[in-house]
C-alpha positions in Angstrom: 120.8 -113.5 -29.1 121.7 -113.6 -25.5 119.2 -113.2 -22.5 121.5 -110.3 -21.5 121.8 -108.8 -24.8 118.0 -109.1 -25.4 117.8 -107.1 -21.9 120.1 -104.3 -23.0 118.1 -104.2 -25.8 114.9 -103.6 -24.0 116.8 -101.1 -22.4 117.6 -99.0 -25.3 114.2 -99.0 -26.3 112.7 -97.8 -22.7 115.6 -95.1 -22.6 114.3 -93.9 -26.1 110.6 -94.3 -25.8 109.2 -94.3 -22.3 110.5 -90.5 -21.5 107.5 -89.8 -23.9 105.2 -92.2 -22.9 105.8 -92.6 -19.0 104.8 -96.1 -19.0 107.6 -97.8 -17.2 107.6 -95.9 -13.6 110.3 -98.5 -11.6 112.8 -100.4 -12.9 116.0 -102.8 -11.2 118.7 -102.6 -13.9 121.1 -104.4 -11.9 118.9 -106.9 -10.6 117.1 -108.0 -14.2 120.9 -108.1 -15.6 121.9 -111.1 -12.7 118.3 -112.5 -13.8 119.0 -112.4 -17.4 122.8 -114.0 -17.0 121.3 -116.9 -15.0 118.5 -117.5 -17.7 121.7 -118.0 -19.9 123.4 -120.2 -17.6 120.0 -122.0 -18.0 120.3 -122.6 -21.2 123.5 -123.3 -21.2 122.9 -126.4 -18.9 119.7 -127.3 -21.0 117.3 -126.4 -18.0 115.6 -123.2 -19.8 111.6 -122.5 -18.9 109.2 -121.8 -21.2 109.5 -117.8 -20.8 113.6 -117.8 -20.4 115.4 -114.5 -20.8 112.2 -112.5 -21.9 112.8 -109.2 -20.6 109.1 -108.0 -19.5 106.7 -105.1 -16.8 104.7 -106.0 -14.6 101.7 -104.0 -14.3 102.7 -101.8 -10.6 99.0 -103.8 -8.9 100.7 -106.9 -8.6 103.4 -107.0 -5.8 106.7 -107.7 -6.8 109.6 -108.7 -4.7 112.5 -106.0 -5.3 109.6 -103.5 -6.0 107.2 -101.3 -4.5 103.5 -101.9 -5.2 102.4 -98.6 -5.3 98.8 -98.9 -7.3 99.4 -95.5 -8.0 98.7 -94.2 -4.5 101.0 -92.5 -2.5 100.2 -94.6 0.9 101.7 -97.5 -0.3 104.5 -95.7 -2.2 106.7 -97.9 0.6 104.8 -101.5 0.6 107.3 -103.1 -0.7 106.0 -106.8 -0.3 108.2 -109.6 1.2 106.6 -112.3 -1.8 105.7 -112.2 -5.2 101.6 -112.7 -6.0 101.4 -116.0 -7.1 100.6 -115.4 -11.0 103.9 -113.3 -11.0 105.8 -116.2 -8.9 104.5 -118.3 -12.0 105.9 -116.1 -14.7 109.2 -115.9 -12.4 109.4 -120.0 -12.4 108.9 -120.0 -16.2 112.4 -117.3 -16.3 110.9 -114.5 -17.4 113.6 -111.8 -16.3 111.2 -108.9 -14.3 113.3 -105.6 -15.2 110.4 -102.7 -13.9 107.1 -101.8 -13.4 104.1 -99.9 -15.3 102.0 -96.9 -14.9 98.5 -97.5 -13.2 95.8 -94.8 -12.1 95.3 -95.0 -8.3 93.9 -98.2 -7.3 93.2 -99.2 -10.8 90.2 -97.5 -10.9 90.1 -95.3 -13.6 90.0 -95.5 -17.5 93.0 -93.4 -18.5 96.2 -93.7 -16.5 97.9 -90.7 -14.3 98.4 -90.8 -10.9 100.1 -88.8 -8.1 103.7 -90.3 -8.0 104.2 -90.9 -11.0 102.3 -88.5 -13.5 100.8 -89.4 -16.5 101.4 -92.4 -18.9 100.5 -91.5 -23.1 98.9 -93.5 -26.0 102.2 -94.6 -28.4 100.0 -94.0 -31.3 99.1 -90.2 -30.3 100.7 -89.1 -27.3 97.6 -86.3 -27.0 95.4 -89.6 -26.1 95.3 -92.1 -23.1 96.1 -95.6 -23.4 93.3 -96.1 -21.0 93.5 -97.8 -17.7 93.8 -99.4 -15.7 96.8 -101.3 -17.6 97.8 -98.2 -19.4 101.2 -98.2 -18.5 101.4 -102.2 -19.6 99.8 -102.0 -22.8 101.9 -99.1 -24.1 104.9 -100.9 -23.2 104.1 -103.7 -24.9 103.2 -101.8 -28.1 106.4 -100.3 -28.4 108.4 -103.5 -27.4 109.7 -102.2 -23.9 108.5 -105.2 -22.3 107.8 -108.8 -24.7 104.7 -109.0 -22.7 102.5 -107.8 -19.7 100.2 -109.3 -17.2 97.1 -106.9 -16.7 94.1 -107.4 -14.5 90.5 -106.7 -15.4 87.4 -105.5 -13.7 86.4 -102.7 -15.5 88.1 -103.6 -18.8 91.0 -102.7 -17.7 92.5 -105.0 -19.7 90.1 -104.8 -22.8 89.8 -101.5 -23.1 93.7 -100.6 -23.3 94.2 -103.5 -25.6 91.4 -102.1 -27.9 93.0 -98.4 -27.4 96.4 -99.6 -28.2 96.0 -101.8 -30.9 97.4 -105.1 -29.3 96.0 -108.4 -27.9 95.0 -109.2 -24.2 93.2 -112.0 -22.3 90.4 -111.7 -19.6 90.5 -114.9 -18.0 87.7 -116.7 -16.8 87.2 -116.0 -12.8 89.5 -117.8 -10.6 91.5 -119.0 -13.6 94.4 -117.4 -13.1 95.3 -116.6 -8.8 94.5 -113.1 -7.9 96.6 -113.0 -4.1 99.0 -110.3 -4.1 96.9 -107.9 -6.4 95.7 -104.6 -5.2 92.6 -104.0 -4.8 92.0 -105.1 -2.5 94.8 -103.6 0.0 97.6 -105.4 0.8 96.6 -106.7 3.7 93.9 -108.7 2.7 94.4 -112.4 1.8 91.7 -112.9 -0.6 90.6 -113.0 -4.2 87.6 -110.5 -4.4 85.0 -111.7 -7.0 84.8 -109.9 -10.7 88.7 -109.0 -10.7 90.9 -111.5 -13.2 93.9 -111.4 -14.3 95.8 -112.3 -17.5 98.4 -111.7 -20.2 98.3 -108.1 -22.7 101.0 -109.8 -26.1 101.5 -108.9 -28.9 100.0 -111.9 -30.9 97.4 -114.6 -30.1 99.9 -117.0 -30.3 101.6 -115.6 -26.7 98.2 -115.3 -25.3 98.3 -119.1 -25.2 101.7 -119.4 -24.7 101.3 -117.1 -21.2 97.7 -118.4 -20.5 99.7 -122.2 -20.3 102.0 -120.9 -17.5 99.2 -118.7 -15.5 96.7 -120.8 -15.2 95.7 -122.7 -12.0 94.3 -125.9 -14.1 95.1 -127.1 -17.4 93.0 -124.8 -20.0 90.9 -127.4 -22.5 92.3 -127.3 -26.0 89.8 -126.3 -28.7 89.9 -128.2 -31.6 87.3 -127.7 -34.0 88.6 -127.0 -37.4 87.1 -123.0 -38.6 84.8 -124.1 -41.5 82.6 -125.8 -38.4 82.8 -122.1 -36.3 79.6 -120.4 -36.2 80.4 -117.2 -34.7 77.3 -114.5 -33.4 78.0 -110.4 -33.9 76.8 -108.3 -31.3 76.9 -104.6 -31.7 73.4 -103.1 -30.4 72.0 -103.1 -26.7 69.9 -100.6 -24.5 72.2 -97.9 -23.3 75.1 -99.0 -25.2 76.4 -96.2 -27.3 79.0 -97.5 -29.3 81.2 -95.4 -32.2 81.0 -96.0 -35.8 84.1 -97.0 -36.0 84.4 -99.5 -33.5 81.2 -100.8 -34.6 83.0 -100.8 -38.1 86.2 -102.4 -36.6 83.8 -105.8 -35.2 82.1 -106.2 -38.9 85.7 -106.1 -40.4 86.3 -109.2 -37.6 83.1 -110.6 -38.6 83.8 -110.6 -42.3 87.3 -111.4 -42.4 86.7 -114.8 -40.2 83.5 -115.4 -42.6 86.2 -115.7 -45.5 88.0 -118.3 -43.5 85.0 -120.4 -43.0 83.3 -119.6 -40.0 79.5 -119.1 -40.0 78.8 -115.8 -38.5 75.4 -114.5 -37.9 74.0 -111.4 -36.0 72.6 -111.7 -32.8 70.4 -110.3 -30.7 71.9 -110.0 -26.8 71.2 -113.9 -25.4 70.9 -112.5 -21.7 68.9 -109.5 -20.1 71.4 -106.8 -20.7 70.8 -103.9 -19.2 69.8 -106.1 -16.1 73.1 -107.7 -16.3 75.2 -103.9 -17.3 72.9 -102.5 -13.6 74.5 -105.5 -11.6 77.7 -105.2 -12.5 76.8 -100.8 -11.9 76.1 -101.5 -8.8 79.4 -103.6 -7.8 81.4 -100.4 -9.3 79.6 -97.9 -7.0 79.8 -100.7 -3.8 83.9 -100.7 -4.4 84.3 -97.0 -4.8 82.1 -96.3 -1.8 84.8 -98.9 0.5 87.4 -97.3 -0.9 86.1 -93.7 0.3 86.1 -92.4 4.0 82.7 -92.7 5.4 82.2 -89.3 5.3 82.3 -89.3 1.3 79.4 -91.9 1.0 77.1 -89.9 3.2 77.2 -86.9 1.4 76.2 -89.0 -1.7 73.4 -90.7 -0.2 72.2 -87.4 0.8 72.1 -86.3 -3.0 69.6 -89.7 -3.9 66.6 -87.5 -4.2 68.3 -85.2 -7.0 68.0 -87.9 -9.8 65.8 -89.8 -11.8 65.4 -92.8 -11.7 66.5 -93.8 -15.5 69.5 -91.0 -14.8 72.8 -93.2 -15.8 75.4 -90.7 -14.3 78.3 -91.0 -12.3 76.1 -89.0 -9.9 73.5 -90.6 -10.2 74.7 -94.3 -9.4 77.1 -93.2 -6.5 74.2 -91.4 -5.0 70.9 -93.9 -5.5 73.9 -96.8 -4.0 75.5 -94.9 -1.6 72.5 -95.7 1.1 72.6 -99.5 0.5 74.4 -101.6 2.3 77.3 -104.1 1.2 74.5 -106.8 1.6 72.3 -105.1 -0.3 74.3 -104.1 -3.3 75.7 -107.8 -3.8 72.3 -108.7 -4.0 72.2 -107.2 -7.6 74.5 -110.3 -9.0 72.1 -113.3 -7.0 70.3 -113.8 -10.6 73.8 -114.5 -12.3 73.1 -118.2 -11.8 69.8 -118.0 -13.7 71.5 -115.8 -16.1 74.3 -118.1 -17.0 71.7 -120.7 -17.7 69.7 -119.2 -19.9 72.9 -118.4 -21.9 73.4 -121.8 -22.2 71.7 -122.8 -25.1 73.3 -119.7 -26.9 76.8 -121.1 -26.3 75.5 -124.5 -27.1 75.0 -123.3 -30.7 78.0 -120.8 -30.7 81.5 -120.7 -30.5 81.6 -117.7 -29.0 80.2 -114.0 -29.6 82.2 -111.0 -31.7 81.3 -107.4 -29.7 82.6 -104.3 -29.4 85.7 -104.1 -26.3 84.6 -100.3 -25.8 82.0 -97.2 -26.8 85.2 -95.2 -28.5 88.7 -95.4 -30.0 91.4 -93.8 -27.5 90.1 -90.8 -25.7 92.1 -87.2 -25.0 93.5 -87.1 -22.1 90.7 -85.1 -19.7 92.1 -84.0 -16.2 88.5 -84.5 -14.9 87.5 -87.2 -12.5 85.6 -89.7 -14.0 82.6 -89.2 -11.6 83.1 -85.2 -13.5 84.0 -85.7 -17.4 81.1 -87.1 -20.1 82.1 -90.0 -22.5 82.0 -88.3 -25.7 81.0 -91.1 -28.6 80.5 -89.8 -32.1 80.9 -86.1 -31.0 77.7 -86.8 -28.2 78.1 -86.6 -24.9 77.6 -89.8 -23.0 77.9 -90.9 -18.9 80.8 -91.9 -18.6 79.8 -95.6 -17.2 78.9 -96.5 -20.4 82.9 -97.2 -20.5 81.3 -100.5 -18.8 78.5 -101.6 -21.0 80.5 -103.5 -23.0 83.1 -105.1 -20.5 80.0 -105.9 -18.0 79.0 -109.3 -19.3 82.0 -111.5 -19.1 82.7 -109.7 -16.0 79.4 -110.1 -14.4 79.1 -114.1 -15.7 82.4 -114.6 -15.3 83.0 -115.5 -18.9 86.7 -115.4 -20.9 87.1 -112.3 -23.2 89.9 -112.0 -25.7 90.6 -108.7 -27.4 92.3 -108.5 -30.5 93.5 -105.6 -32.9 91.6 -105.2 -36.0 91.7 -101.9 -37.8 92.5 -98.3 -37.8 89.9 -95.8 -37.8 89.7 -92.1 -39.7 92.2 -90.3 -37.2 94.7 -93.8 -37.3 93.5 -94.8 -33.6 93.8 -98.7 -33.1 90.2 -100.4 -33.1 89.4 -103.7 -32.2 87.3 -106.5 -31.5 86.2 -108.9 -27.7 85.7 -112.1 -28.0 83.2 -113.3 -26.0 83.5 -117.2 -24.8 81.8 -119.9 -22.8 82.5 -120.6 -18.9 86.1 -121.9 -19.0 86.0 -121.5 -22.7 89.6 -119.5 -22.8 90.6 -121.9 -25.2 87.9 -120.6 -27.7 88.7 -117.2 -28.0 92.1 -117.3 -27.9 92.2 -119.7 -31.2 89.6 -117.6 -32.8 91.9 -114.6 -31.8 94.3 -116.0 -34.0 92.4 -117.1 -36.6 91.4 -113.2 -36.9 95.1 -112.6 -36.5 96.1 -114.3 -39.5 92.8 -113.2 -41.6 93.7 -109.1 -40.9 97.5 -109.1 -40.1 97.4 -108.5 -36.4 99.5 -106.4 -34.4 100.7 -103.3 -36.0 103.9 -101.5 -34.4 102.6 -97.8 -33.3 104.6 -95.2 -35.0 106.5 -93.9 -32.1 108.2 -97.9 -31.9 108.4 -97.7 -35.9 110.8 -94.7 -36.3 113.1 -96.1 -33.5 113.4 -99.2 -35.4 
């Protein structure tokens, strides 16, 4: 097959899915069919890239030359950068053929996707439910094969969470792996890489997360090696605060077992750093980037709510309010123990591989029109705060540590459940392989039913 036919192909497959799913929200027809007849010119000549002619989304954070970079907000519905960021320049340089862009919610802050300009993007398994956020739009384009693959970001598992709601596989990079310039957040104007945010790829095997990870990546990523029967795996799935669903609880034993019967040793665990400490630190970074990205105004009327909640209250409320009289300096503060953190995790990676824990509280969630500082996190049928979304996601964010997520089973209602992988510093290696280890135990991917009928 062509790159051009394979692009018309994609085609056909966004003009019969996505008017259900609003997950592609821009596209350049004309442009990705010049792309796609130069990637076969490339071959032609023998001077194809390692990503030639794939027809793929970008996630509409990253700025894209021919595109605007909207992040779902209406100010910068006319940014339309003059460069590409630099881990979208990489996928251009390996050929991939860049044909639209996916759904976000505004500034990627949220954990469903809908947004002002462009509405709101569905879950390809049950269109009733979100695909979460803030790579909504990505990861339900990749699970109905409108785009071969995606690059997401991640701060508030924005690329775990989706992954785990959508069934399919995605890569949290370890911090500064993979050159964050030219996404937003932070606003286009600033040059910088802000700390916590990574990016990396959302596939639909392992085997592409290594594939994509070998083309993003600033430095060669160190091969891992070690044959599975010498694995020894820990399981996670209890810590203070964490509220997690049977079934995704379920979903992480059915990872444990299956890579047990391949000849890992997998043991349970108890949580090798202070997690609650480490879930408050990474809190407190949330509420310091929602407060910058408020008028001033905003923030003062939350500080002047502080004396309404307890102490132990773990609200939306209550954390906006008890942060939003703290000052930037202040609320970094909370992550000056990660050093001492990290090493005392040390000796826990020194005997494992890495550690098997749930990606998120829930399966996919209903779609809820409510804020997220407004609408509870229902687990099990109880009502929750909503920032437990981030109990989960907050260690390899606040240590900086790789997290793969990979598809494991269905649960009850048929909503995709799966598994992170949780890995040493620079360990993205690690969790990939075991990624695809679990991969080959359970079956992996599993088309949704929407992408099923049409093929």
């Amino acid at each position: 097959m062509s790159s051009v036919e394979l692009l018309e192909q994609a085609f056909d497959r966004i003009d019969a899915l996505n008017p259900a799913l609003n997950a592609v929200v821009a596209q350049d027809r004309a442009a990705a069919t010049c792309a796609a007849a130069a990637s076969d010119a490339r071959y032609a000549a023998g001077t194809a890239g390692p990503l030639d002619g794939l027809p793929v989304t970008i996630k509409d954070a990253f700025e894209v030359v021919g595109f605007a970079a909207t992040c779902g907000v209406p100010a910068l519905a006319d940014h339309h950068p003059e460069h590409d960021a630099p881990a979208v320049a990489r996928l251009r340089d390996a050929g991939v053929v860049i044909l639209g862009k996916t759904n976000v919610p505004p500034f990627s802050a949220e954990w469903q996707t809908v947004n002002e300009l462009f509405g709101r993007t569905n879950n390809p398994w049950d269109l009733a439910l979100t695909p979460g956020g803030s790579s909504g739009g990505a990861v339900a384009a990749v699970a109905t094969g409108m785009s071969a693959f995606e690059l997401g970001s991640d701060i508030a598992g924005s690329i775990r969470w989706p992954c785990h709601a959508t069934g399919v596989f995605g890569h949290k990079s370890t911090q500064g792996l993979v050159e964050m310039r030219g996404h937003i957040p932070p606003a286009p104007w600033f040059d910088d890489e802000p700390d916590l945010v990574v990016a990396g790829p959302i596939t639909r095997s392992a085997k592409d997360l290594a594939l994509l990870m070998s083309v993003l990546a600033r430095r060669p990523v160190a091969p891992f090696t070690k044959p599975v029967s010498s694995w020894r795996l820990g399981v996670l799935t209890e810590a203070p605060g964490a509220a997690t669903a049977r079934a995704v609880v379920d979903a992480v034993d059915v990872a444990a077992n299956a890579l047990a019967n391949t000849g890992a040793r997998v043991e349970r665990i108890a949580s090798p750093f202070p997690f609650t400490a480490v879930w408050h630190a990474y809190l407190s970074q949330l509420c310091r980037m929602h407060h910058a990205s408020r008028p001033s105004r905003e923030r003062h009327r939350w500080a002047a709510r502080a004396g309404e909640f307890a102490d132990d209250d773990e609200s939306p409320a209550a954390w906006l309010s008890r942060t939003a009289g703290r000052s930037e300096s202040e609320l970094f503060a909370a992550l000056e123990p990660r050093a001492r953190w990290l090493e005392a995790l040390a000796p826990c990676f020194a005997e494992l591989d890495a550690i098997l824990m749930p990606p998120a509280p829930t399966p996919a969630l209903p779609h809820d029109p409510r804020g997220y500082d407004e609408r509870p996190l229902i687990v099990d049928g109880e009502e929750r705060s909503i920032f437990e979304m981030t109990a989960w996601i907050a260690p390899a964010t606040v240590l900086h540590l790789p997290s793969t997520t990979a598809p494991v089973v269905r649960d009850a209602a048929g909503r995709p459940c799966g598994v992170q992988i949780l890995g040493p510093l620079h360990g993205d290696a690690i969790t990939i392989a075991i990624a695809g280890a679990l991969e080959a135990a359970t079956g992996g991917f599993v088309a949704p039913p929407l992408a099923r009928e049409l093929s």
